[in-house]
C-alpha positions in Angstrom: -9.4 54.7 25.8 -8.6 52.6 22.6 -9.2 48.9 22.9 -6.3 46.3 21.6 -7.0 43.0 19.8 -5.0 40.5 21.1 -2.0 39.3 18.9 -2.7 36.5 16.7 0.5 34.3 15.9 0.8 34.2 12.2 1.9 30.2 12.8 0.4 27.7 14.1 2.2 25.8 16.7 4.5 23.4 16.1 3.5 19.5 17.4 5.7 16.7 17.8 5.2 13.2 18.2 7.5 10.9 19.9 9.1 9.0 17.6 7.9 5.5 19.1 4.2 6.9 18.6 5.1 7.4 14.7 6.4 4.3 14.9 3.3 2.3 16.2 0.9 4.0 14.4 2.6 3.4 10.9 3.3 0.1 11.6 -0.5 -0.2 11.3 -0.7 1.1 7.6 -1.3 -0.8 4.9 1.6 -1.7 2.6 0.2 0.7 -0.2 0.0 3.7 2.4 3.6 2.8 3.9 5.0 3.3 0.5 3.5 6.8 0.2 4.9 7.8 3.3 8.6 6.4 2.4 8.8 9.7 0.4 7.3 12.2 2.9 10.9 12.6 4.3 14.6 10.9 4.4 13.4 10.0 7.8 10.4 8.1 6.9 12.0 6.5 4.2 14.8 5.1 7.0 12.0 4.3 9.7 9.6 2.3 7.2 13.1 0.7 5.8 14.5 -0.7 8.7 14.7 -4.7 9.1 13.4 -4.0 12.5 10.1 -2.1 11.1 9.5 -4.5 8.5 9.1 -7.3 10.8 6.7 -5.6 13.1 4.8 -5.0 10.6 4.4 -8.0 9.3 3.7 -9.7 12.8 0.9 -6.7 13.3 -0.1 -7.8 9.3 -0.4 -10.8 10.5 -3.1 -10.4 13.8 -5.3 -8.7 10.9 -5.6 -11.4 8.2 -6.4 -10.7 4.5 -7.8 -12.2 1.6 -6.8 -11.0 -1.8 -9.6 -10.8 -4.5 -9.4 -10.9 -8.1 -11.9 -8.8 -10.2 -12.0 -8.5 -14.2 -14.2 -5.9 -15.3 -14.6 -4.6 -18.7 -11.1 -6.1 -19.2 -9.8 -4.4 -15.9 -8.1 -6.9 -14.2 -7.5 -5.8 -10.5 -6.0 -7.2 -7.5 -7.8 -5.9 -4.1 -7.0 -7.0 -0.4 -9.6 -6.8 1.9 -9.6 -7.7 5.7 -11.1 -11.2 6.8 -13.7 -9.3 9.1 -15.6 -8.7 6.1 -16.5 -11.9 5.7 -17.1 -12.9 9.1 -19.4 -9.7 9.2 -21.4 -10.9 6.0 -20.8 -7.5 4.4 -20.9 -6.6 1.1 -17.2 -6.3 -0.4 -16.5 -3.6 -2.6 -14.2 -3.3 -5.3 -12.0 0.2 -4.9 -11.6 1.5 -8.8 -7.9 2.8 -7.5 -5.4 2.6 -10.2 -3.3 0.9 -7.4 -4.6 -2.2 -7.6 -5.0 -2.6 -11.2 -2.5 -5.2 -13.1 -3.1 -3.7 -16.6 -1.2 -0.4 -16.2 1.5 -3.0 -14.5 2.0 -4.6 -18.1 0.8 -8.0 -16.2 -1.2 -10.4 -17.3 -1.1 -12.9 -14.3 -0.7 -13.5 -10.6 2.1 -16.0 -9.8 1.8 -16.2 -6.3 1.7 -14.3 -2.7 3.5 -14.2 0.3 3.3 -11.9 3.1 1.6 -9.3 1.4 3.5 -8.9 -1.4 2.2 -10.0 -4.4 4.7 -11.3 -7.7 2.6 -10.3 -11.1 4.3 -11.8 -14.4 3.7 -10.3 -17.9 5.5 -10.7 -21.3 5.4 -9.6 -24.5 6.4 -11.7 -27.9 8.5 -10.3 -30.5 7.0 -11.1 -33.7 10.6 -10.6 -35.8 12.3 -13.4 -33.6 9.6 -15.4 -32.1 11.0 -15.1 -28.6 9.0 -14.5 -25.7 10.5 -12.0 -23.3 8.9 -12.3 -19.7 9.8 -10.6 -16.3 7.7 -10.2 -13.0 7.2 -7.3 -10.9 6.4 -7.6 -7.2 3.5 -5.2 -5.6 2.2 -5.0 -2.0 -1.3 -6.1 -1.6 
């Protein structure tokens, strides 16, 4: 008598999530994560775009203030969030080295100002020929 393995399924199964379960758990990510996931699919892109998203998010952003520190190191100029609890916890705050936050590959040079999480950077370059400055800014989500 000749035993039989039992059938393995060559796929795993498939899991959803309801959509308002998506929904409340990326509106927890952080700006930088959010826009990683806008290209995971058309319908990620849509979901994180919404007005309606967008707002929750910043209301949850809100509950979980954060501070915004500058670092220059070795001529690195960075821009890193990090959460209020740290300080209110007396840890130690660490300075990510993730190309994300630095301004330098941004072609900025200064921090104009916040709001909301997002961030305006300006930069500029002169053009020795004509003397003229050209500037422009470029907006990032702490």
């Amino acid at each position: 008598m000749a035993t039989q393995s039992p059938k393995l399924s060559s796929r795993p199964p498939i899991l959803f999530l309801p959509n308002d379960l998506i929904t409340n758990i990326l509106s927890r990510l952080r700006v930088k994560y959010l826009i990683q996931m806008k290209c995971v699919s058309k319908s990620r892109n849509t979901l994180i775009s919404h007005p309606i998203f967008i707002k929750m998010h910043l209301i949850r952003s809100s509950l979980n203030p954060q501070f915004s520190l500058i670092s220059s190191h070795k001529g690195d100029h960075s821009f890193v969030p990090f959460p209020v609890t740290l300080l209110w916890e007396n840890r130690n705050i660490e300075i990510p080295h993730d190309p994300y936050y630095q301004l330098n590959d941004k072609n900025c040079d200064e921090i104009v100002g916040s709001c909301n999480g997002l961030v305006c950077l300006a930069g500029y370059s002169l053009n020795e020929i004509t003397s003229y400055k050209e500037m422009w800014l470029r907006f990032v989500g702490a």
